[in-house]
C-alpha positions in Angstrom: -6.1 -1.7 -16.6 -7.4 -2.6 -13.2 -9.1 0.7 -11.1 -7.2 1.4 -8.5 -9.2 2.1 -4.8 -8.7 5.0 -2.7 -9.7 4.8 1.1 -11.2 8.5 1.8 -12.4 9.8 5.0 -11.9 13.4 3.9 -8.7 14.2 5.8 -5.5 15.4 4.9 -3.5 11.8 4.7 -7.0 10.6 2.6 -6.2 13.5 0.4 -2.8 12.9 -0.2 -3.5 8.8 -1.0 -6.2 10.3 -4.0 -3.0 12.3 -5.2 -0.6 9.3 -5.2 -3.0 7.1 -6.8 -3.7 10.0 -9.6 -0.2 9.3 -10.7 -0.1 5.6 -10.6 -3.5 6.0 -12.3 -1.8 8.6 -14.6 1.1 5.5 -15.8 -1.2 2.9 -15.8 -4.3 4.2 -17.6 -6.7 3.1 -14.6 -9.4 4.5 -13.3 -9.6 5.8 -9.8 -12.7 4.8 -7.5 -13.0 6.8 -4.0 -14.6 4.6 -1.5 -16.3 5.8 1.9 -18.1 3.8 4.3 -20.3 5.0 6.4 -20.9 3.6 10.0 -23.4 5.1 11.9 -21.5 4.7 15.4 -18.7 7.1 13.5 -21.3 9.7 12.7 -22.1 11.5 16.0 -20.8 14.5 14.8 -19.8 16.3 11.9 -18.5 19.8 11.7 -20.0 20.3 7.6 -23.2 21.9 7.2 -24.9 19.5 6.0 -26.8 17.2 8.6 -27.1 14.1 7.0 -23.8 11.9 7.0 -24.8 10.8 3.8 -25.3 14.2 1.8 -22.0 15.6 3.5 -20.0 12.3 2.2 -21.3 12.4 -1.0 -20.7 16.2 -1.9 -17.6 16.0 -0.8 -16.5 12.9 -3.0 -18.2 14.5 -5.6 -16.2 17.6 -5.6 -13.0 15.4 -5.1 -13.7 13.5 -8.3 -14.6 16.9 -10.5 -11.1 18.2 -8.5 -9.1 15.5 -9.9 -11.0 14.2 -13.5 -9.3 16.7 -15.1 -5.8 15.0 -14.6 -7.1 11.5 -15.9 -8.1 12.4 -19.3 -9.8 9.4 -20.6 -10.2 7.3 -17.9 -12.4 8.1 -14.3 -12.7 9.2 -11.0 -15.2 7.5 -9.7 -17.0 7.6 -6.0 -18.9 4.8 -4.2 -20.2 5.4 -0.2 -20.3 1.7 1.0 -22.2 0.7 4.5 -20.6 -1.3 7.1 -17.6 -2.6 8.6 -14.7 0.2 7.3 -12.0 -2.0 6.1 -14.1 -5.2 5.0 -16.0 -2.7 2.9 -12.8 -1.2 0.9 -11.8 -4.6 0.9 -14.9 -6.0 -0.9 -15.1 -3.1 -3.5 -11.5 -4.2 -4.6 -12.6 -7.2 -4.6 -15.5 -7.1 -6.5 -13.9 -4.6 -8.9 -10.4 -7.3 -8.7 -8.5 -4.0 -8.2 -5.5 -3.3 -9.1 -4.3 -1.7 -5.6 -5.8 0.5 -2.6 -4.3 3.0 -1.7 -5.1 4.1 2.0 -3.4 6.8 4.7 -2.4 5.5 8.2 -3.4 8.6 10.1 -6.5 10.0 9.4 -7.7 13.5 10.8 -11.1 13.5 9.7 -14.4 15.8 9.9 -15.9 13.0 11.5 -15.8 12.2 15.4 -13.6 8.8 15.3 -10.8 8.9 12.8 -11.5 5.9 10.6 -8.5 5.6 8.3 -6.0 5.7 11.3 -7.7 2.5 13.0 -8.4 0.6 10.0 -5.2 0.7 7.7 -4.0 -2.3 9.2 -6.9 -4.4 8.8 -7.6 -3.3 5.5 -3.7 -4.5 4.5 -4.5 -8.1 6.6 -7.7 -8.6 4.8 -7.2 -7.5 1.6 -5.7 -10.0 -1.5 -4.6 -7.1 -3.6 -1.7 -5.0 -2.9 -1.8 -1.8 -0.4 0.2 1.3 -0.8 0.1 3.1 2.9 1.3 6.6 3.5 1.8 8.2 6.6 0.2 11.5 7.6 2.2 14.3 7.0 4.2 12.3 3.8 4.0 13.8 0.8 6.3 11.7 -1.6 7.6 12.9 -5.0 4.7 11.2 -7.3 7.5 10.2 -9.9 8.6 6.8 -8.9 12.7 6.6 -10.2 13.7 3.7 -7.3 11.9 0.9 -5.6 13.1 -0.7 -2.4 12.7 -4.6 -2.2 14.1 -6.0 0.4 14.8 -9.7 0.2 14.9 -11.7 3.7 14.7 -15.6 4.1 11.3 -16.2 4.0 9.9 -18.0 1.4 7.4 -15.5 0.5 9.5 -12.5 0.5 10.7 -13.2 -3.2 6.7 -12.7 -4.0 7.0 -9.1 -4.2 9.1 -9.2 -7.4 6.3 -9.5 -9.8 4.2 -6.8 -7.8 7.5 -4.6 -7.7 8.2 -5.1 -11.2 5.1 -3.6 -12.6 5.0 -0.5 -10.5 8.9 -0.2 -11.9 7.9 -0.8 -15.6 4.8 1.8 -14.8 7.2 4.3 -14.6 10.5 3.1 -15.7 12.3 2.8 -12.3 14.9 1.4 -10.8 14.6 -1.4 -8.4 17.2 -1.9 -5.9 17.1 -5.5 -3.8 18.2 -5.1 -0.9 19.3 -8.8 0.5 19.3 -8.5 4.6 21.2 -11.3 6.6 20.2 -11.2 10.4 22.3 -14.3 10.7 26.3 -15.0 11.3 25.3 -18.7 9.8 27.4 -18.7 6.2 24.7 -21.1 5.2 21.4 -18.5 6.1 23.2 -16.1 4.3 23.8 -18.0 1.0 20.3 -18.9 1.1 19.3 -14.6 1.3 21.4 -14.5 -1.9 20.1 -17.1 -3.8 16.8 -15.9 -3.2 17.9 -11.8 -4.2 19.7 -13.1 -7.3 16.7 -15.3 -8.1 14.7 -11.8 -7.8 16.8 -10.0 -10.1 16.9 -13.4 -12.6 12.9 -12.4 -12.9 13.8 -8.4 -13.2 16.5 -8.9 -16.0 13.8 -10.9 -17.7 11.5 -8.4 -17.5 13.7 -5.5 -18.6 13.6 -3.7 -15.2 16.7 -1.7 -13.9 17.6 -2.8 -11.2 20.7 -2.8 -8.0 21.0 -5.6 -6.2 23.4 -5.2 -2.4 23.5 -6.5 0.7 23.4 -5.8 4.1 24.0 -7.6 7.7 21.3 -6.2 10.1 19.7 -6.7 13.7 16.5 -5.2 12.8 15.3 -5.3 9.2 13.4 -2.1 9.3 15.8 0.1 10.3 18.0 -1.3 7.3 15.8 -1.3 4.8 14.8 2.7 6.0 18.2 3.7 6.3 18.9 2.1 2.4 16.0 4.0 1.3 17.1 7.4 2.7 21.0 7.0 0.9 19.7 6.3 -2.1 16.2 9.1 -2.3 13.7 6.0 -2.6 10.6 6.7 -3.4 8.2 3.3 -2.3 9.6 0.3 -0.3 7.8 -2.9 -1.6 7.6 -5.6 1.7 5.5 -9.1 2.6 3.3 -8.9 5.2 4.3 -11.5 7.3 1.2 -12.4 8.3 0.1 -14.6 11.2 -3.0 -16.2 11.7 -5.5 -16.6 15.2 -8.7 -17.1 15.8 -9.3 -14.0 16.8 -7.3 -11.6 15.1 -4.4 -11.2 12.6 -1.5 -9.6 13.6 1.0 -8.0 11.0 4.5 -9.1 11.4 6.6 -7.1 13.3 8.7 -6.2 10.6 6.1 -5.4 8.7 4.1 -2.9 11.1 7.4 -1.4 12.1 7.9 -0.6 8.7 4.5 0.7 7.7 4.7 2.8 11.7 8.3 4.2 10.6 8.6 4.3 6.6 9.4 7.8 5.6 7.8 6.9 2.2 4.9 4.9 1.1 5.4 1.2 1.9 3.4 -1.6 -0.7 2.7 -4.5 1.6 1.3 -7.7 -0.5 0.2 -10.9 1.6 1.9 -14.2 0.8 -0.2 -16.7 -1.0 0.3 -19.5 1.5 -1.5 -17.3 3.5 -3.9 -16.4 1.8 -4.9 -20.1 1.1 -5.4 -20.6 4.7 -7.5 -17.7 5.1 -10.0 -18.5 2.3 -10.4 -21.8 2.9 
């Protein structure tokens, strides 16, 4: 199986993304690779007695990986210290290694003067082709998966989750619950929602997965899909981006920053392939 990649700028919410991707690592039989790039305009300070950035960074993945081997058995914790731009370096080591997933906190409270997972999450989950699990500081999620969130809008890309979702569920034999959200009175915008949820759970039934399918009429998507999650004790909500592209810049959708801002629980956010054949191109 695939490693799976761990953003780690030795905080708290870094920590806790190493523990989440222990268990999926755990399920899957991956290996676990902890990635820190150092940028030399974030190293003003550091408050570890070591002076050089790079000595601090690499005793301290190095006691991170002899923390956590023990729970892998077979397989590796790994560490790599990368040089560069933060997220387009976790980016490339996924893909270079074609990773399986990175794994990455949204608030950072590092050692170090700027906090570099807190700015970056975002751009690592535009740039990168592979999934991203986010967690927010302070979220400590149970690490047995039993139900998975997907909810189904009327995008086209939103039924690409499904395979994604489905082999995180089969990972740990969970239920997945799709959650079809109309924010439409149109009778003929709705049918279409439902077509494309029961065409989800189609694939799921096919793939022996558990799974719930319900609906819901909604003014802002996020708030549903949150509030579903609560009732039921979710444990990860699976979304598309919903991606837009500039010249500049690339700007998550709003639902989809809302719901990686708000989520109480770790949110998987995958890129639709249309868009990612623009951005390669």
């Amino acid at each position: 199986m695939k490693d799976i990649i761990v953003a780690v700028d030795f905080s708290e919410c870094s920590i806790n993304a190493i523990e989440h991707a222990i268990s999926i690592a755990q399920k899957a039989k991956s290996n676990v690779k902890l990635v820190h790039v150092y940028n030399e305009s974030l190293y003003h300070k550091t408050i570890y007695k070591y002076t050089d950035p790079i000595d601090e960074a690499t005793k301290l993945l190095e006691e991170l990986a002899i923390r956590y081997q023990p729970l892998l058995g077979d397989n590796q914790v790994t560490y790599k210290i990368r040089e560069g731009k933060i997220y387009k370096e976790i980016v490339e080591e996924a893909r270079e290694t074609k990773a399986m997933i990175i794994i990455v906190g949204t608030h950072g409270t590092s050692g170090f003067e700027e906090l570099w997972i807190g700015s970056n999450a975002y751009r690592i989950i535009c740039a990168a082709t592979c999934p991203v699990i986010t967690l927010r500081e302070g979220i400590r999620p149970e690490r047995d998966l039993r139900r998975i969130i997907m909810p189904i809008d009327s995008t086209l890309a939103s039924r690409q989750k499904t395979p994604h979702a489905t082999t995180i569920a089969r990972l740990f034999g969970a239920e997945i619950h799709v959650l079809a959200l109309f924010q439409s009175n149109i009778k003929d915008a709705q049918r279409m929602v439902l077509d494309y949820a029961k065409q989800a759970c189609e694939y799921l039934e096919k793939n022996h997965v558990n799974f719930v399918m319900t609906s819901r009429r909604c003014k802002n998507p996020t708030e549903a899909t949150i509030e579903y999650a609560t009732k039921v004790d979710a444990n990860l909500i699976v979304i598309m981006t919903e991606q837009s592209a500039s010249a500049l810049n690339l700007f998550l959708g709003a639902y989809a920053q809302q719901m990686i801002h708000r989520s109480p629980l770790p949110v998987m956010s995958i890129q639709p392939k249309e868009l990612l054949r623009v951005l390669t191109r």
